[in-house]
C-alpha positions in Angstrom: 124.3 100.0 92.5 125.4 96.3 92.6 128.8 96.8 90.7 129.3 100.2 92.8 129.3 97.3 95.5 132.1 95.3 93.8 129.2 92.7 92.6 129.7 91.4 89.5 126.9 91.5 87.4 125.1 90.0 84.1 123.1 91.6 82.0 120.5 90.3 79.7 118.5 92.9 78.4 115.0 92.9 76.1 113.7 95.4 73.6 115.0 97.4 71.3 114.2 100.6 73.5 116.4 99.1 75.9 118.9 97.9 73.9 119.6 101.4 72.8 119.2 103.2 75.7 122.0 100.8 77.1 124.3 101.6 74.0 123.8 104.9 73.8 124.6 105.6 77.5 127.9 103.4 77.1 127.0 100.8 79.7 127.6 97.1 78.9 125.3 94.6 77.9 125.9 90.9 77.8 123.2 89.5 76.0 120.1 90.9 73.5 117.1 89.7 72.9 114.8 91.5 70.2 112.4 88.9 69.0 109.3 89.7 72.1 106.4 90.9 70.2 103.6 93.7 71.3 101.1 90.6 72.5 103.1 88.5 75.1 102.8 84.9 75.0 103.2 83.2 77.6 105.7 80.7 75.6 107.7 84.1 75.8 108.1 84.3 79.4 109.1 80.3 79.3 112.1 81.5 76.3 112.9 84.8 78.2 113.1 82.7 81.5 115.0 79.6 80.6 118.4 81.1 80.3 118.4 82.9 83.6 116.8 79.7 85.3 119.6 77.6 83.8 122.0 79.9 85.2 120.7 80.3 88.6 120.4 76.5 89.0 123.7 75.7 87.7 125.3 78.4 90.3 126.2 80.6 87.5 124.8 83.8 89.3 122.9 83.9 92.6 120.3 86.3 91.8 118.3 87.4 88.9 116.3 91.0 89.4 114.0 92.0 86.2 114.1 95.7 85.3 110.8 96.7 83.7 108.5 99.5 83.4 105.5 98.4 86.2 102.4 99.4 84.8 100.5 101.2 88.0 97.7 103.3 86.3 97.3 105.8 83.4 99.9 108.2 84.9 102.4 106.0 86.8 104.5 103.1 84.9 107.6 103.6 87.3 110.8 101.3 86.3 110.9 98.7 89.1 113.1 96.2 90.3 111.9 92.9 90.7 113.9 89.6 92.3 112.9 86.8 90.8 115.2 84.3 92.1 117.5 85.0 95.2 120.0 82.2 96.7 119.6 81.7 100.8 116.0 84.3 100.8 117.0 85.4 104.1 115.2 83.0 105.6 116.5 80.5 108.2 119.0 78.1 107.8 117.4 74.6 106.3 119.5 71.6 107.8 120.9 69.1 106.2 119.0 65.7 107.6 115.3 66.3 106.8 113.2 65.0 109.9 111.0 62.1 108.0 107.3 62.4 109.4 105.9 59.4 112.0 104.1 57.8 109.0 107.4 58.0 107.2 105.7 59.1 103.7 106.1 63.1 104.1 108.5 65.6 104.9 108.2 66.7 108.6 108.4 70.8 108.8 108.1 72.7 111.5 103.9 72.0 111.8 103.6 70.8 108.4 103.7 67.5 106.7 104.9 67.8 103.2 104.6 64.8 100.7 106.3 64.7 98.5 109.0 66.5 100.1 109.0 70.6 100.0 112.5 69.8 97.4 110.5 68.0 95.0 107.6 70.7 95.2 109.7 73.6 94.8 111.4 71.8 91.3 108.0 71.3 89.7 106.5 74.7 91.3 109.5 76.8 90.9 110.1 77.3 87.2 106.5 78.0 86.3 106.2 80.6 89.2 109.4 81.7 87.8 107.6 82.1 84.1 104.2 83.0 85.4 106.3 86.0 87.2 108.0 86.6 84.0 104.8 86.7 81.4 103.6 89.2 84.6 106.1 91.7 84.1 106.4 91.3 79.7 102.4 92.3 80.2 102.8 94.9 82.3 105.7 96.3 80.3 103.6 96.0 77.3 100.5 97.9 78.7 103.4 100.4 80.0 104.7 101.0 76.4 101.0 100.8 74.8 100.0 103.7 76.9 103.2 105.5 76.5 102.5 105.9 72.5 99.0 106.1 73.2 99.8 108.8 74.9 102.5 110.5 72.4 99.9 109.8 69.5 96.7 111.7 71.2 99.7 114.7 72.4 100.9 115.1 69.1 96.8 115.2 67.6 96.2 118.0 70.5 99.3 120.0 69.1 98.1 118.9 65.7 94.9 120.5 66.1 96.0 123.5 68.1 98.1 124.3 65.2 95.7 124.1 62.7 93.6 126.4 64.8 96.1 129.1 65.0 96.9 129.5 61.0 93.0 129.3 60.6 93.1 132.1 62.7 96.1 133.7 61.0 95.0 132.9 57.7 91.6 134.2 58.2 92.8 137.8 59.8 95.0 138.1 56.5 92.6 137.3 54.3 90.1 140.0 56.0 92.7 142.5 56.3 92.9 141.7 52.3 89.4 142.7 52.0 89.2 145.8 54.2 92.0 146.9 52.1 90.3 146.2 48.5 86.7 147.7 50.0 89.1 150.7 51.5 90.6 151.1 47.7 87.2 151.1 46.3 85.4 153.1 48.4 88.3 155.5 48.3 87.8 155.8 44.3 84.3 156.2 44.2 85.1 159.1 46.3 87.6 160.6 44.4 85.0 160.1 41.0 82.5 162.2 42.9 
């Protein structure tokens, strides 16, 4: 939708599945990354984040969105689309000249007195929200895929079994048919011995 726009985008996709997907429908990818394993550490999300954080801060792009499958329940892991770092929020305009608070050791906002100043919180805040949003979404991803061939595993045993059930079934009407027929035949040459 973005480059439909005339937005030029990056993307850094995640998983072999992906990966694939991506290739095999022709689109462009810019960068891979197949080394995530099936129990996401948390040191992950810091190595999955730290490229796209390094981008966003050095003005490289001005949003990052994570595509992932967003583990609902049992029957819903819709893909979902979320932003997890956006220049200028939408928010109001922040000026220039912060207001320094009457005591003159805080940052004077609106109501609020911030100390240290709502700059410095945001740089020691931001990345690990940024990572704790990422290990969210490798988790639920995870659980997503984990049920998806949990699912595909306990399918194939119900087909599985249903099959086994029907050449039972066929096997056991041939092999009865075979004995009606040999008990017919001997029954039928008694008879003609009488």
């Amino acid at each position: 939708e973005l480059e439909a726009q005339g937005i030029e985008t990056v993307r850094h996709v995640a998983g072999k599945k992906g990966i694939a997907n991506l290739r095999f429908s022709g689109e462009r990818i810019d960068t891979t990354r197949i080394d995530l394993t099936d129990n996401p550490t948390f040191a992950e999300a810091q190595g999955l984040t730290q490229p796209l954080l390094e981008a966003f801060l050095s003005r490289d792009v001005d949003r990052v969105d994570l595509v992932y499958a967003d583990f609902q329940s049992v029957s819903r892991q819709p893909p979902s689309v979320a932003t997890l770092l956006l220049v200028g929020g939408g928010g109001e305009e922040e000026s220039e000249e912060p207001e320094t608070a009457a005591a003159g050791s805080g940052y004077l906002a609106g109501q609020y007195i911030f100390d240290p100043s709502p700059a410095a919180i945001l740089e020691e805040l931001g990345p690990m929200f940024v990572e704790n949003m990422a290990y969210g979404v490798l988790l639920s991803s995870v659980a997503s895929e984990q049920l998806a061939r949990r699912v595909a595993m306990k399918n194939a045993t119900d087909n599985a079994n249903e099959m086994q059930k029907n050449l039972t079934r066929a096997y056991n009407k041939a092999r009865q048919a075979q004995v009606t027929q040999e008990l017919a035949e001997i029954v039928g040459g008694a008879a003609a011995l009488e």
